[in-house]
N, C-alpha and C positions, 0 to 999 in steps of 0.2 A: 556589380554590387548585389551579393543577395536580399530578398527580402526579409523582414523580419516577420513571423508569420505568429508574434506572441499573441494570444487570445486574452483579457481580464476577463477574472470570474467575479462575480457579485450576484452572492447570493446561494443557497442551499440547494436549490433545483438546477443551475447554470455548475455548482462544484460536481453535482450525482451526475447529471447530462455526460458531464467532459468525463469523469471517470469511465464511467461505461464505456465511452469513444474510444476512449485510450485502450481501454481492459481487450475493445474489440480487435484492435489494431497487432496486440501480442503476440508473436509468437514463439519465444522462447523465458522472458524474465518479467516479472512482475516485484519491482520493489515497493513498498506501501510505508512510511513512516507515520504515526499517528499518536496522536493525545490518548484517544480512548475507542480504538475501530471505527470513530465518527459515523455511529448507525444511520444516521442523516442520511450516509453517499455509501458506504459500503455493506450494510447490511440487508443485500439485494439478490434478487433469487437471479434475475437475469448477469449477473456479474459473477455468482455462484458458480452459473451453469456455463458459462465461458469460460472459466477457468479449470475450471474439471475440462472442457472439452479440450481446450490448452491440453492440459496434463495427457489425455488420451491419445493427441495428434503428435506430441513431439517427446520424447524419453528424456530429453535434456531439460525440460521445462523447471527453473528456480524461481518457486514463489516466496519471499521472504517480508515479515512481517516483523516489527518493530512497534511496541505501544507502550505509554508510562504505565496507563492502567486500563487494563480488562476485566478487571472486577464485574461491573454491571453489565457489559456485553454477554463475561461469560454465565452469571444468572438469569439472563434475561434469552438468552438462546442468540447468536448472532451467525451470518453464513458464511463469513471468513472462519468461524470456530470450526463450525461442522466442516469445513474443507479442510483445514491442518491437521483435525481428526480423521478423516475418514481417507487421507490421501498425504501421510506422514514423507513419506519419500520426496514426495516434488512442495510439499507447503509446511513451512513453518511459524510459527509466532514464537518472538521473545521480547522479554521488558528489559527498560533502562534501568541499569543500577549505579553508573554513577553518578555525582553532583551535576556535573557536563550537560553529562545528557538528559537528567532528569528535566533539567531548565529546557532543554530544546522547546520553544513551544509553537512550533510550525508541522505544516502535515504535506507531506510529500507522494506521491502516485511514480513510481520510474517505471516504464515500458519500454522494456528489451535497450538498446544503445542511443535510440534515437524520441522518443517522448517522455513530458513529464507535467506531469499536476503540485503547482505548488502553493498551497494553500496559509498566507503568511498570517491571518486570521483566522484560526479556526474557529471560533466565538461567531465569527461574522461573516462566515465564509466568501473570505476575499482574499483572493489572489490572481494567478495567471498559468497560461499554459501554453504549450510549445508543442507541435506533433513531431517538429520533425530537425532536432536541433543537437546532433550529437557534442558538440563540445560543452555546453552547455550540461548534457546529459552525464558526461563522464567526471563532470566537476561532482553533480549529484550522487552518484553512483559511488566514490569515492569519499566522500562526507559519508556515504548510508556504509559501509561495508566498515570504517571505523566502529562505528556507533554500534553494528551488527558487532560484530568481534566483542566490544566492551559490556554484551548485552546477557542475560541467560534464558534459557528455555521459560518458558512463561509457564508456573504451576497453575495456575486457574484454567487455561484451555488444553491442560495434559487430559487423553482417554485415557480413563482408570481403566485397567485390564481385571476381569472377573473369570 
């Protein structure tokens, strides 16, 4: 019988903690589903620089990014922004446009087949997490790549070209 190796998170510093873990563990796919970039856990220089180094180490590397609104992240400067900018190839963000998905209001972390951060409270950031739970991960992965498809390019964190 395997273990169940699920972590609960409670709490803003325990949600940034596990991300980063997770973010460290990557090496090819990074999904993120989010309310608003939750600058709380992701707008972080060390999680920045991990993913860029992602990008550098592996040519396959898929960052895909899912948010209702980035409005204020992207006024306020956020490092998921400047990474889908600066490293359009391997990182994307787009927002929800339909009824569906606009309701989603959970925030999800997917790494590569086998972890995930799922945050069923964002308000209160409470939820759980798994490092190493591929069926579980492929249920996730499957929910996110619908929601991706259904979603558009996000115009708030597009680099204007000059």
């Amino acid at each position: 019988m395997e273990e169940n190796s699920s972590v609960l998170l409670d709490g803003r510093s325990e949600c940034k903690e596990c991300a980063r873990n997770l973010i460290l563990l990557a090496t090819q796919r990074v999904y993120i589903i989010s309310q608003r970039l939750e600058p709380e856990i992701y707008n972080d220089r060390e999680i920045y620089q991990q993913l860029t180094s992602l990008t550098s180490r592996n040519r396959k590397t898929d960052i895909r990014i899912v948010a209702h609104d980035t409005r204020v992240a992207a006024n306020q400067g956020h490092f998921l922004i400047h990474l889908a900018q600066k490293l359009p190839t391997f990182a994307q963000i787009r927002t929800t446009v339909t009824e569906p998905d606009r309701r989603f209001n959970e925030s999800w972390l997917i790494v590569d087949d086998m972890a995930y951060m799922r945050i069923k409270d964002p308000a209160r950031f409470e939820g759980n997490s798994e490092s190493s739970n591929k069926l579980e991960c492929r249920s996730y992965i499957n929910s996110f790549e619908k929601i991706w498809e259904a979603s558009l390019v996000d115009q708030n964190t597009r680099r204007l070209g000059i």
